[in-house]
Structure formats: C-alpha cells, structure tokens
C-alpha positions in Angstrom: -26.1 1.6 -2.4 -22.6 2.8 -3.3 -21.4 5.5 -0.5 -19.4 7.9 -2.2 -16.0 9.4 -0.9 -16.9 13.2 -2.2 -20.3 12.8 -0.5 -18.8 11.6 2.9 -15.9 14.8 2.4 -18.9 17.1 1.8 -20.9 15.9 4.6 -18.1 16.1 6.8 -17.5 20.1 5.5 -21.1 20.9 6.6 -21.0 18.7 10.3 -18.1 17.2 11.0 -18.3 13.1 11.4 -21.5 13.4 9.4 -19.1 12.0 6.5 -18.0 9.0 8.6 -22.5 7.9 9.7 -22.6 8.2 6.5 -19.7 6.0 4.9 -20.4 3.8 7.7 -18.3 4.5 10.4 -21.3 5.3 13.1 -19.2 5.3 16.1 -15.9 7.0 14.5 -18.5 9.8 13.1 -20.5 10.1 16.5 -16.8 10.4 18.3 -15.8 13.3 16.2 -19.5 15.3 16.5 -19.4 15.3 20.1 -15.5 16.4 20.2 -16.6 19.2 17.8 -19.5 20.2 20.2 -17.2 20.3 23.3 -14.7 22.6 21.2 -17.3 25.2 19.8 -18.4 24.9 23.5 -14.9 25.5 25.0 -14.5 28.5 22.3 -18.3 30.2 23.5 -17.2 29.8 27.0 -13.9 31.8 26.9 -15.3 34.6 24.5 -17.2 35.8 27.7 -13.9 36.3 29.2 -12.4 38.0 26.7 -14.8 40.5 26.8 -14.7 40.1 30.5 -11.0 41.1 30.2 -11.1 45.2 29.5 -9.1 45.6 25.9 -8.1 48.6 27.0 -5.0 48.2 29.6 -3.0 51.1 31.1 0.4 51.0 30.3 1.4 50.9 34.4 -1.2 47.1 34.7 -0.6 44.7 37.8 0.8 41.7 36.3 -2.4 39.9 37.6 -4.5 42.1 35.0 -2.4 41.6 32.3 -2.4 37.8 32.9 -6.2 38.0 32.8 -6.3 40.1 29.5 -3.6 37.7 27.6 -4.7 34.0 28.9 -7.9 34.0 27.7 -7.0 35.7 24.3 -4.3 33.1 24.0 -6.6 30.1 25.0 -9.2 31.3 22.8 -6.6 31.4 19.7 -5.4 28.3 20.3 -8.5 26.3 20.6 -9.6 28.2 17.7 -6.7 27.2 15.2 -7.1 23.2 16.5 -10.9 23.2 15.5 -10.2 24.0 12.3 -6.9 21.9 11.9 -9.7 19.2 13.6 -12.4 20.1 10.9 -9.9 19.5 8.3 -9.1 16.4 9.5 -12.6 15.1 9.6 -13.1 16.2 5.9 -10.0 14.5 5.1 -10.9 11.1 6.8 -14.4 11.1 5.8 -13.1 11.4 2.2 -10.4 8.7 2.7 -12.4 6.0 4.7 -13.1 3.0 2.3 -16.2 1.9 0.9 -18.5 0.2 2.7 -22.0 -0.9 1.1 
C-alpha cells in the first residue's frame, strides 16, 4: 500500500504526528503528539492565570501586580505562537518524510 505525502500532510493538519504513524515513522509521530499535548497543556494551565491576573490595573500598581498581570500574558503569547510554528512544522515533515511501504 503506497502512503501518500498529501495524506500524511493532512493527517498531520488534523493531529499533529498522525502524518508521521502513518507514513511510518511510529516513534517520530508518537514524539511530536505527546509534545503537542504538553503544549496545549502548558497553554490551559496559564489561561487560569490570566484571568487570575485582574485586566483592569490602576494606573499607581506595585510593580509586583503588574509583573503578575504581564508574565503570564507574555508566557501565554509565546507558547501560543511556538505551537503553531510547531504544528506547521509537523505538517511540513509529515509531507516531506519519504515513502515507506
């Protein structure tokens, strides 16, 4: 059975490393699942805090509150803009990986 690249790029779009079980890379596609479950985890973790963290500072704020209204904001973007550069990637390698039958 021919695996095909647009299949493994598609597969990867819907879960990422699904693309790479099913082009044949078991362990390279298991790898990238569980790092995208610890990120979406990382991201549902600080979205509490954010919320935690009142949107709403006076203009005269401690520096302590004002380091816990920007950090997790911050944190939150950046994780945010590496699981998607991350999701890309997988899409990308699950397209690229050769063919294995």
């Amino acid at each position: 059975m021919k695996k095909k690249q647009f299949i493994g790029g598609i597969l990867s779009l819907i879960v990422p490393g699904l693309g790479q079980i099913y082009r044949g890379e078991s362990n390279k596609g298991a790898a990238i699942l569980a790092a995208a479950i610890i990120i979406g985890n990382l991201n549902i973790i600080i979205l509490p805090l954010i919320a935690i963290a009142k949107p709403g500072l006076p203009a005269g704020s401690s520096e302590v509150a004002l380091w816990a209204y920007w950090i997790p904001r911050i944190v939150h973007d950046v994780v945010s803009f590496w699981s998607i550069i991350f999701w890309i990637w997988a899409i990308a390698d699950a397209f690229s990986l050769p063919k294995k039958t």
